[in-house]
Backbone bond lengths (Angstrom), bond angles and torsions (degrees), N, CA, C in turn:
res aa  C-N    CA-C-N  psi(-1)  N-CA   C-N-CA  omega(-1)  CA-C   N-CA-C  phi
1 X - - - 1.440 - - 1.531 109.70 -
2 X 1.014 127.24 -47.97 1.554 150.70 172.00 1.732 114.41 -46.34
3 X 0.936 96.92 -31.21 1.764 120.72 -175.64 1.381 104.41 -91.93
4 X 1.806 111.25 -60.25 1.485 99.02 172.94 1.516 132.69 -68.29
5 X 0.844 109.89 -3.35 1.465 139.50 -171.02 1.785 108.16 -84.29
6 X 1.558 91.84 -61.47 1.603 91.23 166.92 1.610 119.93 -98.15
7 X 0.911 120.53 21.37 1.265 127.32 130.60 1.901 144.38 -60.86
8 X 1.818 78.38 -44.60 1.431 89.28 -175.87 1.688 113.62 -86.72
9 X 1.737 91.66 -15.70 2.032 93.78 -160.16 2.300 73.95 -78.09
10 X 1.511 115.49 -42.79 1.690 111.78 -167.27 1.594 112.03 -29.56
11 X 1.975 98.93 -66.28 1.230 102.78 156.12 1.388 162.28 -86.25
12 X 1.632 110.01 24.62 1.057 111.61 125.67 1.725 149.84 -84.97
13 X 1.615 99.55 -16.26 1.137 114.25 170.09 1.105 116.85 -58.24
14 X 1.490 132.53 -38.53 1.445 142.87 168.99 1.688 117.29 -79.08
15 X 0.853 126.16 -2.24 1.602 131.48 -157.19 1.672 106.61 -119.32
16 X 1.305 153.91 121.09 1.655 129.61 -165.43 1.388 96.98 -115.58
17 X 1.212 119.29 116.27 1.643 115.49 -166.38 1.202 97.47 -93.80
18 X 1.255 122.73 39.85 1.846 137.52 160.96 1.080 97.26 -79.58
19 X 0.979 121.47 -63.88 1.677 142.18 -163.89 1.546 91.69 -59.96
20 X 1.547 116.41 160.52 1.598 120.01 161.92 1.823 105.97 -87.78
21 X 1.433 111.58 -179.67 1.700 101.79 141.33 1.633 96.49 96.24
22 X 1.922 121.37 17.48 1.380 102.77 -156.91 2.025 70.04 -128.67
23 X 1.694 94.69 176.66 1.075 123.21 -159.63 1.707 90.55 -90.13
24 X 1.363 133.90 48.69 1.168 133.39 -165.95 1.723 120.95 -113.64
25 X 1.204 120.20 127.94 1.231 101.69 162.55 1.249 166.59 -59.91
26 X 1.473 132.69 108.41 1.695 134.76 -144.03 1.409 95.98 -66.57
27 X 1.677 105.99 173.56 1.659 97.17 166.73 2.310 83.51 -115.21
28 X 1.242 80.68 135.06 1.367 86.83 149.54 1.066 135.16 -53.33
29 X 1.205 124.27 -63.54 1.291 139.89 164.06 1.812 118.95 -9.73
30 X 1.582 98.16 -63.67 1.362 102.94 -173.50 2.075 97.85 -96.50
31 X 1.075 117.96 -12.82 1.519 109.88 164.68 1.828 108.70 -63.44
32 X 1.191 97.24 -22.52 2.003 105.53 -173.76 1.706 99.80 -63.80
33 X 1.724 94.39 -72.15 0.951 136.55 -171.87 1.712 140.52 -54.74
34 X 1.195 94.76 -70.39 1.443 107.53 154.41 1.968 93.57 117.17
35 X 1.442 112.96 3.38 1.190 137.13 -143.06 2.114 103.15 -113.81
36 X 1.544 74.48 135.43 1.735 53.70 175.08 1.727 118.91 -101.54
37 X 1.074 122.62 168.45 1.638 115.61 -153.60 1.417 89.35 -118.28
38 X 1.463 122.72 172.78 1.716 136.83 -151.01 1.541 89.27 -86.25
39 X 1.441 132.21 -7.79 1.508 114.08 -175.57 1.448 95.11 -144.46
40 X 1.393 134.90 28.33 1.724 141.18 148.11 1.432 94.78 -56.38
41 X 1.649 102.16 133.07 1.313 96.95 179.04 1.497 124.07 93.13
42 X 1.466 122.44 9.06 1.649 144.65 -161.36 1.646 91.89 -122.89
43 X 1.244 142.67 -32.27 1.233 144.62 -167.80 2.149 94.66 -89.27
44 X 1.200 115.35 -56.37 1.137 112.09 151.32 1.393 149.27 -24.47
45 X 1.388 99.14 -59.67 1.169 133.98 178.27 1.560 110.63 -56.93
46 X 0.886 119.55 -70.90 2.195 142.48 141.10 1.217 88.31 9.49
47 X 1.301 117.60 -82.30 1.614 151.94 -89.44 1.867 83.23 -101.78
48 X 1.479 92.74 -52.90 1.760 114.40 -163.53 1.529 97.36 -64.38
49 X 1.692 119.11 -46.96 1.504 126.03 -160.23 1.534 111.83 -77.27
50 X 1.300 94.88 -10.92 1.551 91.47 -166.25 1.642 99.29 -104.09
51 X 1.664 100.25 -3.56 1.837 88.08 168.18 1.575 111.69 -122.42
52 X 1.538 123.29 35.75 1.251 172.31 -135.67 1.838 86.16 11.34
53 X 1.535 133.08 58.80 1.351 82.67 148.96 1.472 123.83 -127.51
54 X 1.433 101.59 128.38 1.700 114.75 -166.77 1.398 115.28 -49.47
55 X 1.027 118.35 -48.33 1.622 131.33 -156.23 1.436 100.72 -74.62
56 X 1.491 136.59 -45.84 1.087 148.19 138.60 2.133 117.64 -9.90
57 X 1.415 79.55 -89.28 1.675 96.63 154.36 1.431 113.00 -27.86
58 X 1.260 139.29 -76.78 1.112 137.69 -155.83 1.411 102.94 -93.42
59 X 1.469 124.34 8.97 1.668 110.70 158.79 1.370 91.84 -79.94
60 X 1.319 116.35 -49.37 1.624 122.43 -155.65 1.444 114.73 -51.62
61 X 1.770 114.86 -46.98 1.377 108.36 173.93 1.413 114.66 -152.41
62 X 1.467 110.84 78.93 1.897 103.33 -172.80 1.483 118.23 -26.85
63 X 1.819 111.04 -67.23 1.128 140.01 -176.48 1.642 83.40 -31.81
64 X 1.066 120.90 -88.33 1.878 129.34 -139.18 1.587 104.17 -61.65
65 X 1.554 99.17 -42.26 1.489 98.09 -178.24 1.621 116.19 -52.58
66 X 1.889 109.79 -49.40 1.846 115.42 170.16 1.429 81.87 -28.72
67 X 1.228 112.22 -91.95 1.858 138.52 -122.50 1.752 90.92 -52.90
68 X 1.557 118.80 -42.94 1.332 121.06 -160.04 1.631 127.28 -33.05
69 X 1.632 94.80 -36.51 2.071 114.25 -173.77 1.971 88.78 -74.86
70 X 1.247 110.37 -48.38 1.427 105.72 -163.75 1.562 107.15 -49.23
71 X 1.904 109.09 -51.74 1.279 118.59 -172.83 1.335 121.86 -61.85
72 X 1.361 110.07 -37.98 1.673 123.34 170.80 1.593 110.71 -43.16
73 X 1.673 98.50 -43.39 1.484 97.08 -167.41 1.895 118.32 -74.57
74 X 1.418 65.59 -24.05 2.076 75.78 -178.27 1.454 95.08 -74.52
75 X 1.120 132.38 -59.00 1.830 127.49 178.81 1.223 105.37 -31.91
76 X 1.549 110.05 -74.79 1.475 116.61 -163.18 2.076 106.00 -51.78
77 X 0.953 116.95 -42.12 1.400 136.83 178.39 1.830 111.78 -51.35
78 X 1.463 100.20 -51.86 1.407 116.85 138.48 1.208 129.42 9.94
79 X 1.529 76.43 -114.50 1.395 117.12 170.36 1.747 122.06 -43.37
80 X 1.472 97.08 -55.65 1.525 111.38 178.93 1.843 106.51 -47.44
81 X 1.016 114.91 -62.04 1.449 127.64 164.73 1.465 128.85 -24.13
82 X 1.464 98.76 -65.95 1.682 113.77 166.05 0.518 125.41 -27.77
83 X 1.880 116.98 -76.13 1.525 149.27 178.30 2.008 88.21 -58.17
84 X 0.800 156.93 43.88 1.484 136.29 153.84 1.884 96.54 -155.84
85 X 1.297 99.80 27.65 1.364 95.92 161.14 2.362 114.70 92.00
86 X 1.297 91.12 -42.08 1.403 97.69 168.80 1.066 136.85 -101.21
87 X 1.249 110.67 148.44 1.499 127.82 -169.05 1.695 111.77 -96.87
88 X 1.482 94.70 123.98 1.358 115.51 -167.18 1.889 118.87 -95.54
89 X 1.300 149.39 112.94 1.404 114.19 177.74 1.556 99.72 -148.26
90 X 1.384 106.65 93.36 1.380 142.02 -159.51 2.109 95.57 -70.78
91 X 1.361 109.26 98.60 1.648 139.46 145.32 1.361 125.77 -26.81
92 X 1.169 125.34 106.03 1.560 124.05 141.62 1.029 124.30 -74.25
93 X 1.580 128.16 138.05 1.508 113.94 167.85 1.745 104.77 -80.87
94 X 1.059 95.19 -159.12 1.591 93.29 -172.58 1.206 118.13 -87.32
95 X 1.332 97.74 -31.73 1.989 104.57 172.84 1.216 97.91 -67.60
96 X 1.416 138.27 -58.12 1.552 138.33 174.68 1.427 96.79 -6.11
97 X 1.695 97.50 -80.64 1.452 111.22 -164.75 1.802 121.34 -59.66
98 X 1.066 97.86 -24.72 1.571 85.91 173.01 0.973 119.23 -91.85
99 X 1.815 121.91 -10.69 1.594 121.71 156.24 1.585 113.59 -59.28
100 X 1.355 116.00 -19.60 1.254 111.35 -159.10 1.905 93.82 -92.08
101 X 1.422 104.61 -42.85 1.665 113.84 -171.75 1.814 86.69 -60.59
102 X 1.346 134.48 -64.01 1.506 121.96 -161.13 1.459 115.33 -52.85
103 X 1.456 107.44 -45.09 1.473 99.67 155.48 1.775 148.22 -47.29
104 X 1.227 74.95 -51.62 1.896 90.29 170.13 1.612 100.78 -57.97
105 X 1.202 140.57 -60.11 1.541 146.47 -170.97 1.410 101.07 -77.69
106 X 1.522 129.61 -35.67 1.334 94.44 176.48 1.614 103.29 -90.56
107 X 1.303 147.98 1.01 1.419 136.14 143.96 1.270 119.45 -49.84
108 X 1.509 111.85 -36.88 1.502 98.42 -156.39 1.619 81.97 -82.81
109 X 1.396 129.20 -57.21 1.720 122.02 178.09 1.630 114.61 -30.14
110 X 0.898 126.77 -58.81 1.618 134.87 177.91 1.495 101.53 -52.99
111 X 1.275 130.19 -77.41 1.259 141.23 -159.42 1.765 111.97 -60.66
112 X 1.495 109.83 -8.68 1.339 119.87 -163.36 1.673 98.30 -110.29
113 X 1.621 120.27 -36.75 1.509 126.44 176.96 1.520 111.13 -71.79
114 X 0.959 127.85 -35.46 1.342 123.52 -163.78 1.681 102.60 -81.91
């Protein structure tokens, strides 16, 4: 996992998915649609952070950029777990989750009107 992983962050680090014409993944979503979806703009986003530029980043995806420290922590948390033998599988309650669904829909609504 670790290998494909740094494989994939290598080639994207080298690859600018600004540009068209790259070995990158579409979102369905907006190939359906024509629409952009709550994490269009996350392949970008990567792309911008890993050659530090923020401002960039945060045109590309407000939503993902917030969420990004939270998600890191759950990986690393993960990960930390694994490596010491236990198995970790981190819960939403339900309000969690429907804070998380109102968000996702009212991003994708906002991000789609303007």
């Amino acid at each position: 996992m670790l290998a494909a992983g740094a494989v994939g962050a290598a080639y994207l680090y080298r690859t600018d998915p600004h540009e068209p014409g790259h070995l990158l993944p579409q979102c369905p979503f907006r190939m359906l649609t024509g629409l952009l979806c709550p994490a269009c703009g996350g392949t970008r986003m990567v792309y911008d952070l890993m050659h530090g530029h923020f401002t960039e980043a945060w045109l590309d995806n407000r939503a993902l950029l917030l969420a990004s420290p939270y998600a890191l922590y759950l990986l690393g948390r993960w990960a930390w777990e694994g490596l010491h033998g236990r198995r970790w599988h981190p819960t939403l309650s339900p309000r969690a989750q429907l804070v998380v669904l109102a968000v996702a829909v009212t991003w994708t609504v906002a991000r789609n009107i303007v």
